[in-house]
N, C-alpha and C positions, 0 to 999 in steps of 0.2 A: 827472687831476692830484690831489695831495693835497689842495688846499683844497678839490677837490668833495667828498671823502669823510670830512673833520678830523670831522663830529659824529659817525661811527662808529667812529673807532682810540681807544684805547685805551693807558695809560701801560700797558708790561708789567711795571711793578716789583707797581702796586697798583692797576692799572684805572681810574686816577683820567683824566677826561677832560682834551685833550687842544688845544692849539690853536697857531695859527702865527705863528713870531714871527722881526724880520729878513726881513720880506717872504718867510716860507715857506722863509727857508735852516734854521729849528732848527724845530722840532715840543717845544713845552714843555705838562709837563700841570699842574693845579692843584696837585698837593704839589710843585713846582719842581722835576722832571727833566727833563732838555733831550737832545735825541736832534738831530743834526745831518742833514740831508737832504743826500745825494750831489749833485753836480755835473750827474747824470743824472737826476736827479727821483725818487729811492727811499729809501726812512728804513730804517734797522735798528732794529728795534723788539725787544730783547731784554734779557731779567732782568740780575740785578745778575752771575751764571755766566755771560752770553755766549752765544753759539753752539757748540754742541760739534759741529755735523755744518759742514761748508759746501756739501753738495750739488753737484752738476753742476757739472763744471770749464768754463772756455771751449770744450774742444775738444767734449764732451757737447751743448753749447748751442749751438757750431753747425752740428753735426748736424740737431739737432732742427729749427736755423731752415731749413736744408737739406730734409728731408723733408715737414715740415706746409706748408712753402711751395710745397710741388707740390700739395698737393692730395690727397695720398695718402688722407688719416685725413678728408677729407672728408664722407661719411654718420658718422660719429662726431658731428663737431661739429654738425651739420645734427640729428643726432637730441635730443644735449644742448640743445640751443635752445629745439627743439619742446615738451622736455620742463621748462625752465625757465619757456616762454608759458604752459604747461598749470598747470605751480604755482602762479603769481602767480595765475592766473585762480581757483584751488579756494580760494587762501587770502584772493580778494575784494579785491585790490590793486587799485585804479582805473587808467581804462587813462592818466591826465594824474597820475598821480602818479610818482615817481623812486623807482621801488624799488634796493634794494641787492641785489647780485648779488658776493656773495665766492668765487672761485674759489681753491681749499687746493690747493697744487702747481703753481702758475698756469705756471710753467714764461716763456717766452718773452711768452705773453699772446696765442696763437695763437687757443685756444679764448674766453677770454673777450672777445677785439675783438668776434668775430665775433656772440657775443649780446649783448653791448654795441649791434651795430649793427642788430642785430634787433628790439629791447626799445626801443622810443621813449623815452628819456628815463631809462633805469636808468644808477646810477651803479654802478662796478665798484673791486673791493677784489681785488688781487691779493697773494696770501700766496706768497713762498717762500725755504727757506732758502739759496738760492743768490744770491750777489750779483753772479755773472757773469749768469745769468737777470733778474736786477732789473734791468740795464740797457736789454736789451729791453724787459723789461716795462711799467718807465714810460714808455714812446716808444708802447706799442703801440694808445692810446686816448686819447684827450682827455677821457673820464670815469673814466677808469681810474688809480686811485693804489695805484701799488708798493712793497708793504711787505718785507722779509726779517724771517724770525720763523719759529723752528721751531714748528709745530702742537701736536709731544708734549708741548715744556715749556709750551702755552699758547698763544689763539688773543690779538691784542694788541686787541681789539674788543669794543664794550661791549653788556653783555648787552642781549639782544632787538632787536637793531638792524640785522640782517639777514633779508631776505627769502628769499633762494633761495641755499645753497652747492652750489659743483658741482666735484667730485672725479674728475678723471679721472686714469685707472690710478697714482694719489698717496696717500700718507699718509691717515688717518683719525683723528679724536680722536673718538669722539661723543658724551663729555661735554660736550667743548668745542663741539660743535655744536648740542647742544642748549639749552646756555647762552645762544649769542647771537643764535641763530633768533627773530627775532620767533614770537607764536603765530599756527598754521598754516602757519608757513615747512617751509619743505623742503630736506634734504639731497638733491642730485641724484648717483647715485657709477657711476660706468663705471667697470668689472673687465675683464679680459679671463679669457676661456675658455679652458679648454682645445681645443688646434687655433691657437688664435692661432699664424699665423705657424710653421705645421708643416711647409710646403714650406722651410723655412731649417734647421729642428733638425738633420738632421742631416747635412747639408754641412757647413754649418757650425760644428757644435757648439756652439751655443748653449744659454741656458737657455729650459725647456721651465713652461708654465704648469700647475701643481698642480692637481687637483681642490677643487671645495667652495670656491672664493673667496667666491662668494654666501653660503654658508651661513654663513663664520667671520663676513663680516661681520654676519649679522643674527646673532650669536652674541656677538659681541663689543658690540653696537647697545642690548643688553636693559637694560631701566632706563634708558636713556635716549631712543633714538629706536625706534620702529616703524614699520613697512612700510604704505606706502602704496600702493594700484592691484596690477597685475599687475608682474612682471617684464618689460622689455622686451628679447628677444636681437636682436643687429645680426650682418647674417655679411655680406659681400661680397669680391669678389675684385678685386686690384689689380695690374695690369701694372707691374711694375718694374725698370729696370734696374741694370746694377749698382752705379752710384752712388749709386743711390736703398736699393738694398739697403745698400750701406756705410753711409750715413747715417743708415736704422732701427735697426742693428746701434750704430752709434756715440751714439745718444739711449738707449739701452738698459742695461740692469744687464750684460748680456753685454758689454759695452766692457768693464768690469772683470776679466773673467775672461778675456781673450784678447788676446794679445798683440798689438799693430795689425800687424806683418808678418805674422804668422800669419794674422792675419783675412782680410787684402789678398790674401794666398797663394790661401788657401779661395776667396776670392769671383771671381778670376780666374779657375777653374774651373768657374763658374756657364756656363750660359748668357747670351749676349747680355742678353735679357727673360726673367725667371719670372713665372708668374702664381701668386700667394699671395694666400690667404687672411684675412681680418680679422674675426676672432670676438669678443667684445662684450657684456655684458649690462649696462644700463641697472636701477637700485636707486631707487626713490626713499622716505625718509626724515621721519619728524616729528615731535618733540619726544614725549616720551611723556607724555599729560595729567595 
């Protein structure tokens, strides 16, 4: 909920902190701007400009709640965990203290429940610029408070007052990450490889993952975060049928470029079950001293 996370959002006009007011229906911060909380438990935390993107329509989002709720992307989430327990621990976080765990792109709130439910006692910040995704998102944890806020124009969160962000296949600012990383906090960022999802390109005509993801990121990272430990690659393979394939296809940027009959066309030509691939690498990140 938001009242577990109010000491760490942030007014977006001027960073001015931040608190609840009408029993948690308005989010007012000290130079008096008032941001109204949804019906569903999610604030739009955005400059005096708005939102110019609104990300993931409904039909996107329940896709997405369609696929991760089978379990597909499972070793994904399982390895982002491992690797958020591993952070707190390098950054000396006590294991009875409530760290903050902000996930950028939080999407549905699939991955961050789930280290929510791992992390004893962490409170969760989910960021995203979709407001059909915030719906879920604030249902998805009882420590978890749903914000809409695009990342590029500004993370709405006060400096140093996160411990661990985790970025899966979403957006990156890393100024803005660096800003409100506590010190020794860590960016955690899952890319997808090349191979991702290669038994589908070309049935279906999808889009294909680029070379060097890893590298722009740490390219784009300089001056502000550097690389911590090894690189971690995840690869496994997932039985899936073809609902399940519609659904990865319909949470994807490929939605956009394919017409849904066409798509449905395509995938009714699949086999029953394909076995595909899920390729992956695991980035973690730290303020530059």
């Amino acid at each position: 909920m938001l009242a577990d996370v109010i000491d760490v959002l942030a007014d977006p006009v001027d960073g001015s902190a931040l608190e609840g007011a009408d029993d948690f229906r308005r989010l007012v911060s000290e130079t008096g701007h008032s941001y109204d909380v949804a019906r569903q438990g999610y604030v739009t935390l955005a400059g005096g400009a708005g939102l110019k993107h609104k990300g993931d329509g409904p039909e996107m989002v329940a896709a997405r709640e369609t696929f991760l709720g089978r379990g597909h992307f499972a070793p994904f989430v399982e390895s982002v965990t491992d690797t958020v327990e591993d952070a707190l621990e390098a950054a000396g976080v006590p294991e009875d203290a409530h760290p903050v765990i902000c996930e950028v792109g939080a999407g549905t709130g699939y991955y961050l429940a789930h280290t929510l439910d791992t992390v004893a006692g962490a409170r969760g910040v989910g960021i995203d610029v979709s407001a059909a995704a915030a719906k879920h998102l604030a249902k998805a944890h009882p420590r978890l408070g749903a914000v809409v806020a695009d990342v590029w124009a500004g993370m709405p969160v006060r400096d140093h007052s996160v411990d661990v962000i985790t970025v899966l296949f979403a957006p990156r600012n890393p100024g803005e990450f660096a800003r409100v990383l506590t010190p020794g906090g860590q960016a955690v960022v899952l890319t997808a490889d090349p191979g991702h999802l290669d038994e589908l390109r070309e049935p279906l005509g999808i889009i294909g993952v680029e070379e060097g993801k890893v590298d722009r990121l740490l390219e784009q990272s300089k001056g502000h975060l550097e690389q911590v430990g090894e690189l971690e690659h995840i690869e496994f393979k997932m039985d899936l049928d073809q609902e399940s394939i519609a659904s990865q296809i319909g949470m994807s940027p490929s939605a956009r470029h394919i017409a849904p009959d066409v798509l449905a066309e395509r995938i009714s030509r699949l086999p029953a079950t394909m076995t595909v691939t899920a390729k992956a690498t695991v980035t973690r990140l730290t303020p530059v001293a």
